[in-house]
C-alpha atoms as one frame of an Amber mdcrd trajectory, in Angstrom:
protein
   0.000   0.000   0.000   2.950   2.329   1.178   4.225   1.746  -2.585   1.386
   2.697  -4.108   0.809   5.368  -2.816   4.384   6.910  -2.954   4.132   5.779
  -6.689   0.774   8.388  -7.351   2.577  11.056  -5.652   5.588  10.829  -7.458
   3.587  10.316 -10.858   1.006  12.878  -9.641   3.672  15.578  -9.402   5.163
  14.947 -12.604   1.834  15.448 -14.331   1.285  18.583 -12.844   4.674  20.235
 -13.832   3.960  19.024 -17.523   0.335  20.421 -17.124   2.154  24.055 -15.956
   4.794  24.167 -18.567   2.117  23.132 -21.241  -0.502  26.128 -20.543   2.559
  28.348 -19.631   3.832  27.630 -22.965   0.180  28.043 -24.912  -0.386  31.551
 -23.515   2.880  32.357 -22.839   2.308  34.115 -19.397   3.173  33.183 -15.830
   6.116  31.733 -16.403   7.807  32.918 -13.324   4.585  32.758 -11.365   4.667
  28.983 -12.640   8.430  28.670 -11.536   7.972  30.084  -8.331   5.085  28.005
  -7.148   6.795  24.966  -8.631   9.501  25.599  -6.466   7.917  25.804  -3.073
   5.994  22.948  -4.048   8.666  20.797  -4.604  10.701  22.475  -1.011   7.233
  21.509   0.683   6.850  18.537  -0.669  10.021  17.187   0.710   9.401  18.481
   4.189   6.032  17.024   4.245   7.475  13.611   2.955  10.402  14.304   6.091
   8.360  14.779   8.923   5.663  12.028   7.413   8.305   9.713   7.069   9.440
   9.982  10.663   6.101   9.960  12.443   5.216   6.778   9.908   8.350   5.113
  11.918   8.064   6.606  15.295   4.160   5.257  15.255   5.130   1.639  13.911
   8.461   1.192  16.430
């Protein structure tokens, strides 16, 4: 299940960066906006997946 799950996120995350740079592209505005918000998603991302990670093994030790 753990897996699975971590496989969605991953794909999830990919799809939405191609999704960004595809309308940023189209109507060629927000491409810093786009950048910027891509950026803290990905610095959030990996703090979320962090602290997750450590409460996932302080709750199953």
């Amino acid at each position: 299940m753990c897996d699975c799950f971590s496989m969605h996120a991953f794909s999830l995350n990919i799809i939405l960066n191609v999704l960004a740079a595809t309308i940023t592209q189209l109507f060629g505005a927000g491409e810093k906006e786009c950048s910027v918000i891509m950026l803290w998603t990905y610095v959030l991302a990996s703090v979320a997946l962090t602290f997750w990670s450590a409460f996932f093994m302080w709750l199953v030790a």
